[in-house]
N, C-alpha and C positions, 0 to 999 in steps of 0.2 A: 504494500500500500504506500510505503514512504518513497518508494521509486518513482511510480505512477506517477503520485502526486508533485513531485519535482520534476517529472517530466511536463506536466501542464503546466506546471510554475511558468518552466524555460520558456515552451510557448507561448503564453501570455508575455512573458517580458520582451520576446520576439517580436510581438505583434503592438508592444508597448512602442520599443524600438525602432519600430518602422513607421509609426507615429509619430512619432517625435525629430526622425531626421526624414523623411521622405512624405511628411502630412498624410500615409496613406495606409488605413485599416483594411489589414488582411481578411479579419475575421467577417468584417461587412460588407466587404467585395466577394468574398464567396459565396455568403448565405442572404447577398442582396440586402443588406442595410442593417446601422446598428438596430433598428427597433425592430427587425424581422424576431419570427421563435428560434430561429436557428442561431441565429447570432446572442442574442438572449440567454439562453440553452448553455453555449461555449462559456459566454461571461462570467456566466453563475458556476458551472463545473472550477472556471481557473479559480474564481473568487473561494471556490469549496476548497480546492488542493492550499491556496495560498494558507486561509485557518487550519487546514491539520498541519501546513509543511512549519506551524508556530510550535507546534510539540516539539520538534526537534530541537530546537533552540535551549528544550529544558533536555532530551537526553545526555546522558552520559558519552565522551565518545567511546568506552567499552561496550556499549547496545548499540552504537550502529555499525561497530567494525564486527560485530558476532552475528548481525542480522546477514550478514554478506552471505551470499550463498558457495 
């Protein structure tokens, strides 16, 4: 789960990134606009990974080099 969830992180900061130097939203060009469900949908998933990826901040780094597979 804490892979995942930094994996949507990175996207989102991508798609932050590309906002910010290129004025241009990935996530709303593909699902046709920020206020489409789709685009909406994405928002709220990265916005879900961002709150769990705040646990990690309290692990220990012993738990997350043991969660490695």
């Amino acid at each position: 789960m804490d892979k995942l969830a930094l994996i949507l992180l990175i996207v989102g900061g991508l798609n932050w990134g590309s906002i910010g130097i290129f004025q241009f939203d990935i996530v709303s060009w593909i699902f046709g606009g920020q206020t489409s469900i789709g685009s909406r949908i994405v928002y709220t998933i990265v916005a879900l990974a961002a709150i769990w990826c705040i646990s990690l901040l309290f692990k220990e780094s012993d738990e997350l080099v043991s969660q490695t597979p």
